[in-house]
C-alpha positions in Angstrom: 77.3 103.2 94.1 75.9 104.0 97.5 74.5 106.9 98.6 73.8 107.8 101.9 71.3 110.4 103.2 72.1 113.5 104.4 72.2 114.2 108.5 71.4 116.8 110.5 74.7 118.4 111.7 75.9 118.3 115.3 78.8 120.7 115.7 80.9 120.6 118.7 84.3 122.0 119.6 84.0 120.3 123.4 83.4 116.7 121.3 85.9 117.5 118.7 88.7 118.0 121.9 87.8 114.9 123.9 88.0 112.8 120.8 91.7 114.7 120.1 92.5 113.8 123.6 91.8 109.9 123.1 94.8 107.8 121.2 94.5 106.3 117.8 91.8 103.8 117.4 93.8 102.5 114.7 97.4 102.3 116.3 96.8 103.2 119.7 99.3 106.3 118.9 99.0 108.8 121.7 99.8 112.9 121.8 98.9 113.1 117.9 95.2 112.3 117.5 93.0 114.4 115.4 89.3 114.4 115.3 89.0 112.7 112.0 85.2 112.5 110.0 83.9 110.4 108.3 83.8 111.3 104.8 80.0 109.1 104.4 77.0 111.8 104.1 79.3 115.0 103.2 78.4 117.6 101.3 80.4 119.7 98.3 83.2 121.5 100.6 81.0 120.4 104.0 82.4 118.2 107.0 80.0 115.3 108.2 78.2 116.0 111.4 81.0 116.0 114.4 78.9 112.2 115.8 80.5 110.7 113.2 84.3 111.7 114.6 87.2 109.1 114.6 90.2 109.4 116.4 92.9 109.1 114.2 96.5 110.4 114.6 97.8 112.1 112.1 99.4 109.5 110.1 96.0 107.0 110.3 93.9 110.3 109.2 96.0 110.9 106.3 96.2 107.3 105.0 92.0 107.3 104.8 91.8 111.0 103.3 94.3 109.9 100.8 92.3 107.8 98.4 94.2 104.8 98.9 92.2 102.9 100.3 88.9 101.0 98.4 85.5 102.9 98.4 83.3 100.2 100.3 86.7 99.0 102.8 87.1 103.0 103.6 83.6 103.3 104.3 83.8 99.8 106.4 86.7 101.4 108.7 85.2 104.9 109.2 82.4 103.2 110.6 84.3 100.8 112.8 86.8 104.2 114.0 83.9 105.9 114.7 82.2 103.4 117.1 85.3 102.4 118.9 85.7 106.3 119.4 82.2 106.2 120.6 83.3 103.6 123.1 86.5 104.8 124.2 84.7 108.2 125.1 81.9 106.4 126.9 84.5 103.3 128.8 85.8 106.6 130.0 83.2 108.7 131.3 83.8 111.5 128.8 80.3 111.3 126.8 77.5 109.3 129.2 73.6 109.6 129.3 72.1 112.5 131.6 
């Protein structure tokens, strides 16, 4: 099993809205994306830090948080999610450098 070291927790509600606002990186559904995190790095009861946010609508976010999918293949698509999120917010001009 892999374990992955705990982060230091970035929490914010203005990053958590702009990722709702993007559509699905999974489907490309728009109007019902959630800010989905990945579940690498969580504690007991504890969200991951909010830079490791997906958008998912709600159908994509409940297929990953429902155990269906492999260990090591979930991990491999948070991890993709998140980085195309990353890039989505950045391609448009949400989240830049200051």
């Amino acid at each position: 099993m892999t374990s992955y070291p705990k982060t230091q927790r970035t929490d914010s509600v203005k990053l958590r809205k702009a990722v709702a606002a993007l559509p699905c990186m999974n489907c490309g559904r728009e109007g019902r994306t959630q800010a989905a995190h990945c579940n690498q790095g969580k504690g007991m009861a504890m969200k991951t830090s909010d830079s490791t946010l997906a958008a998912l609508c709600v159908e994509c976010h409940t297929h990953l948080d429902s155990g269906g999918i492999e260990r090591e293949a979930r991990r491999e698509y948070e991890s993709a999610m998140n980085l195309k999120t990353l890039r989505a917010l950045i391609d448009n001009g949400t989240l830049g450098v200051i």
